[in-house]
C-alpha positions as CSV (number, residue, x, y, z in Angstrom):
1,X,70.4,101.8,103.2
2,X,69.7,98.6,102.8
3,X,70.8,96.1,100.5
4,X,69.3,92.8,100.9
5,X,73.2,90.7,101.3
6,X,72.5,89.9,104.5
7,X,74.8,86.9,104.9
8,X,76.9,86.9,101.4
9,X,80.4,87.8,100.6
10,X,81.2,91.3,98.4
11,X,84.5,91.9,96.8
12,X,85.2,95.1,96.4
13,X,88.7,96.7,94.7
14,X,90.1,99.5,96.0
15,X,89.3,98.9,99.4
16,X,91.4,100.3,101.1
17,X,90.9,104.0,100.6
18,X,88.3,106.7,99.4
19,X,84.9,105.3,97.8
20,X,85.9,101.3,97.7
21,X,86.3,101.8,101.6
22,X,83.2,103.6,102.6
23,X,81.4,100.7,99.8
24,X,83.2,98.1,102.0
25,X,81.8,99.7,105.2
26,X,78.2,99.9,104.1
27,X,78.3,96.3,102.9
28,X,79.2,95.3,106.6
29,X,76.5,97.5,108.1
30,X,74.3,95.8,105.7
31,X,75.2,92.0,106.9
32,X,77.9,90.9,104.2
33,X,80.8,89.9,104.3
34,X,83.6,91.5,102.8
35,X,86.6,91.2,101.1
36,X,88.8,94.3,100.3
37,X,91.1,94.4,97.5
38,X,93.9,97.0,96.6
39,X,97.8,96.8,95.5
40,X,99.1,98.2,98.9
41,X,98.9,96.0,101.6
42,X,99.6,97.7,104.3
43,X,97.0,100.4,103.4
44,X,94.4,97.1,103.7
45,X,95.7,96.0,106.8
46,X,94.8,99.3,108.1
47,X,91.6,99.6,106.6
48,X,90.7,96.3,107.3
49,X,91.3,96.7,111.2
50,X,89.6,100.2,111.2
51,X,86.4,98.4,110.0
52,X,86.8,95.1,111.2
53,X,85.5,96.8,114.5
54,X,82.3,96.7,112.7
55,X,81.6,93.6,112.4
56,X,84.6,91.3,113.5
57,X,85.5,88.6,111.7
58,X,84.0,89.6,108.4
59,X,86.3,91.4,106.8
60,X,89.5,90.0,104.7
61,X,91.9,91.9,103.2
62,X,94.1,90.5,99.9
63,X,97.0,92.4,97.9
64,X,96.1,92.4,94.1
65,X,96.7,94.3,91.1
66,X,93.7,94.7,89.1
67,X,94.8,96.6,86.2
């Protein structure tokens, strides 16, 4: 699917597991960057290496509570 980001940044919350991360994953394949937010960092440093391999360099990972 494409969706026309080609080149901009997506934040999405709850990165790091479940729907966020497969979101986060289909922004890269898309051409976005992305930055993954969620409360447990080391659960984003893993996710954030696991799909980093996608497109290296793209992908940040930040600690925040959203609620």
């Amino acid at each position: 699917m494409h969706y026309g980001i080609e080149g901009r940044v997506a934040i999405v919350s709850v990165g790091s597991r479940g729907i966020g991360r497969a979101i986060a994953t289909a922004l890269l394949r898309d051409g976005a960057s992305v930055a993954i937010a969620a409360r447990t960092q080391s659960h984003l440093d893993d996710a954030a290496a696991e799909i980093d391999v996608l497109a290296p360099g793209r992908v940040a990972a930040f600690a925040a509570d959203m609620t």
